[in-house]
N, C-alpha and C positions, 0 to 999 in steps of 0.2 A: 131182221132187225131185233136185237136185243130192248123188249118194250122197257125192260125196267131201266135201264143204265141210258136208253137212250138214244143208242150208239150202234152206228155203224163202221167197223172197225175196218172191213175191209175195202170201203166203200168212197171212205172221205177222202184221198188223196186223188189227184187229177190223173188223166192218161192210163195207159195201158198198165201204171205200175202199181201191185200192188202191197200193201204197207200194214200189218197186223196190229202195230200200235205205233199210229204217226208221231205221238206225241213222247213218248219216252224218252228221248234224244234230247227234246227242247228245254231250255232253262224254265222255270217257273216264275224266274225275274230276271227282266233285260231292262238297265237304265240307259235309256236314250240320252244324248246330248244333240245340241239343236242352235247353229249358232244363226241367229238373224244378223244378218252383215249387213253395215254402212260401209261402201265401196269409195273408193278417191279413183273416180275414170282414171285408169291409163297410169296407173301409178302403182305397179308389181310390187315394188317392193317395198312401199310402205304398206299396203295392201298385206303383204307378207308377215309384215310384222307385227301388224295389228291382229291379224288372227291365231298367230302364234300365240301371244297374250290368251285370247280368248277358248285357243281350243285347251292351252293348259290350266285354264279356271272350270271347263267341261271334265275334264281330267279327275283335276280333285277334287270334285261333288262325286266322281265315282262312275262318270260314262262310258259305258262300255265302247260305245259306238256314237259317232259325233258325224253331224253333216251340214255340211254348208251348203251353203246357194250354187245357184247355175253363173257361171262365168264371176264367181265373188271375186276374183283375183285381180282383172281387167275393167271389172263395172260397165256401164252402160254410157250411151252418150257421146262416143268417143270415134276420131277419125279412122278407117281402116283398121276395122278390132281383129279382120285375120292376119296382121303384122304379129300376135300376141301370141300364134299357131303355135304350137310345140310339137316335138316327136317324144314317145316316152321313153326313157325317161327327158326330164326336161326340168325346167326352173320351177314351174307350179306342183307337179307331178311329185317331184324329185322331193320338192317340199314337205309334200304329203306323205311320202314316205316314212322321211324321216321324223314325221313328228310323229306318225302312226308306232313308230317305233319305239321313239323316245316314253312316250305314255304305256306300250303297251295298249292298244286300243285299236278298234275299227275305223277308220277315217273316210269319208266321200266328201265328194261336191263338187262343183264343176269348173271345166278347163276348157280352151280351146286348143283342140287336137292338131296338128297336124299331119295326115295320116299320105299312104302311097298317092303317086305322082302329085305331091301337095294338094290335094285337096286340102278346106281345111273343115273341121268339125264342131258344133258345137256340143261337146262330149263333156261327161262324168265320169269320175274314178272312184273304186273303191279298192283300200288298200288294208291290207289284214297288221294285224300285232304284229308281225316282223318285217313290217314295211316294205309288203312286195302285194304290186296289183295285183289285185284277183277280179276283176272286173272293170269294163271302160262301154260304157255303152255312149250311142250317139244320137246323137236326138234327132227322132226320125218325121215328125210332125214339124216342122219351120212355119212359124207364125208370119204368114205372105200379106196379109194387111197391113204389117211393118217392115216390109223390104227385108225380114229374114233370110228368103230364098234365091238373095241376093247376095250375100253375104257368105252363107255358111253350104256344104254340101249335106244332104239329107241321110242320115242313117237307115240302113235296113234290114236290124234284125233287134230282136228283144232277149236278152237271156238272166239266166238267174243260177247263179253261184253257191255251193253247198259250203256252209261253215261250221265253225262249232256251235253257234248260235244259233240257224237256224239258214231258212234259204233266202238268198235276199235277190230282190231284182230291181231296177233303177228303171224311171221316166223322169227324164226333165220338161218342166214347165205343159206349155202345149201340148205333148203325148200324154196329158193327164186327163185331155178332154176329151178322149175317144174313149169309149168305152172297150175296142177291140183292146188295145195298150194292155187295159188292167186284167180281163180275161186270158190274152197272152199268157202273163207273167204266171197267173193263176194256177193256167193250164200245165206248165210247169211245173207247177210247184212251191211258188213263191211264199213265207210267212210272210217276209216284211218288205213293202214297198218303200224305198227310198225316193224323194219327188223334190230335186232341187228346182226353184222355181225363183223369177224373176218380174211376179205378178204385180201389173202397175194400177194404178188407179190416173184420171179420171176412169172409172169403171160400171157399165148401168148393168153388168151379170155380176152382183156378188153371190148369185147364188151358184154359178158353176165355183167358187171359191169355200161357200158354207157349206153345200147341199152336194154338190156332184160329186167330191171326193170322198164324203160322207157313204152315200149311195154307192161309189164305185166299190170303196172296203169293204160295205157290209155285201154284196153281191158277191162279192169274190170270197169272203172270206180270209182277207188280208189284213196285217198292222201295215199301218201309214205313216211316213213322218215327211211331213212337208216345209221346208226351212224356206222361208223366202227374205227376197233383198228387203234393203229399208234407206230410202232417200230420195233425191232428185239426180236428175241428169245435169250436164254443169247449164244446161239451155233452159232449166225448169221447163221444161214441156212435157216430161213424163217423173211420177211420182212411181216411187212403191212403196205399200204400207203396210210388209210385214205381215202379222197375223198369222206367223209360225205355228204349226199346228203336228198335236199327235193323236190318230184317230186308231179306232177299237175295231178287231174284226166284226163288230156287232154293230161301226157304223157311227160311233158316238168321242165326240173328241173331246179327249180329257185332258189333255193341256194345251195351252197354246199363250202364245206371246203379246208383247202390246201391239194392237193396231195403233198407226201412226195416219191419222189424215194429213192434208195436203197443207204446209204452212204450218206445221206443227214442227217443234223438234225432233231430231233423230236422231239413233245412237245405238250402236250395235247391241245385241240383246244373247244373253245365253241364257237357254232354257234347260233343265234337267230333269227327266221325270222316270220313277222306276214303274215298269208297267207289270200286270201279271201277264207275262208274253204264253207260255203253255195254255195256262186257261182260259186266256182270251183266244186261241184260238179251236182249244177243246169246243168251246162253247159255242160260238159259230159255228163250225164244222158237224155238229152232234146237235146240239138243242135245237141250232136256228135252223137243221135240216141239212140236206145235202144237194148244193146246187152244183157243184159241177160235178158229181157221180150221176146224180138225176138228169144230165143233158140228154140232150137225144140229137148227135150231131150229124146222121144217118137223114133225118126230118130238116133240119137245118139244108145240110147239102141237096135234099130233092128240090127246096124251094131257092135254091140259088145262092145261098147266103154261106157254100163253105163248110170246112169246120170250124 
């Protein structure tokens, strides 16, 4: 270890690869864009066009990279939401494409897939500056307290995509509360986790919403951007309230959106914040130590737990 600088240069990247100077490559500033969606259930194409609006006001604050919600397109509440399935490309997909393109800009957030022998998926895309996917991950965690697993077929792989920015790897909603999710991605590779989420309230865990994805970044050593919904179901029985959020590899979220309680009004929300994306990860990686060079997954596997 290099005691003055800090640093361990060979050390900080995950897995077998090793990386002289991880950081070189990375911008020194990456402006997120972050759109909190109020969804109209079952209503694609106004749904379409209201965010159309919204990701090109993300646009010209200067967002490199914009992300919506998990199913922002379809919303919540709604009869047989795997009618909404798509193959890629497709109407939501296709959307994203071309607005990814139109701006010039990174674009995610989430869809439902429809993937081989129709399954359908509750799935995320993400689609680079020339509007061609570079990543569709599926949500592999299905929230079975709410007849998710009823619904939607369960994903089974986690990955993470090489850009000019940086590596990026997606969880929506639920795979955000297991701890394996964020170490996956880690282990990879990951700078910046993408987390479209659909988090409702009444709610008696806000702390898995303040504190756990807090804790997950700063453990991994990741940036976080978590876009979540904002409204009611057309039954009011289930609320979401927002509270978009972007968190530091150090753990500490330095922006985020209005929380909305239950019976308040609601109204879609765009967030923009330029972060220092290099040095937040320098600094994690280097000062706050090295947690996944320091594993010991040899120890891990004798006691049953894996790598």
């Amino acid at each position: 270890m290099n005691q003055k600088n800090g640093v361990k240069n060979n050390r900080i990247r995950a897995g077998a690869e090793q990386v002289t100077n991880p950081f070189e490559k990375l911008p020194e500033k990456l402006t997120l864009g972050m759109i909190q969606f109020q969804a109209h259930p079952g209503k694609v194409d106004l749904n379409l066009q209201e965010a159309e609006m919204l990701i090109g006001q993300a646009a010209a604050q200067g967002a490199q990279i914009v992300l919506l919600p998990e199913l922002w397109a379809i919303g919540y509440g709604i009869e047989n939401p795997q009618a909404y399935a798509e193959k890629i490309p497709g109407i939501i997909s296709g959307f994203m494409s071309d607005q990814a393109k139109k701006h010039g800009i990174y674009l995610a957030g989430g869809f439902p897939e429809k993937g081989q022998e129709d399954r359908c998926y509750d799935a995320a895309i993400l689609v680079n500056p020339q509007g061609i996917p570079i990543l569709v991950h599926r949500k592999v965690h299905l929230y079975c307290a709410l007849g998710e697993d009823k619904i939607w077929h369960p994903g089974n792989s986690f990955q993470v995509v090489q850009t000019e920015i940086g590596r990026i790897g997606m969880l929506i909603c639920y795979d955000g509360d297991f701890p394996e999710s964020w170490r996956i991605l880690a282990l990879k590779g990951a700078d910046l986790i993408l987390h479209p989420t659909a988090y409702e309230s009444p709610c008696e865990t806000f702390g898995w919403w303040t504190k756990l994805y807090e804790a997950a970044a700063l453990v991994n050593g990741v940036w976080c951007a978590s876009a979540n919904m904002v409204g009611d179901t057309p039954d009011k029985t289930s609320h979401f309230f927002g509270w978009s959020r972007i968190i530091t590899p150090m753990g500490e979220t330095i922006s985020q959106a209005s929380y909305i309680q239950m019976g308040e009004k609601c109204q879609s929300e765009v967030l923009v914040t330029t972060v220092p994306f290099a040095a937040g990860l320098r600094n994690s990686r280097t000062i706050n130590g090295c947690f996944l060079a320091d594993r010991k997954p040899e120890v891990y596997q004798a006691c049953g737990l894996g790598k």
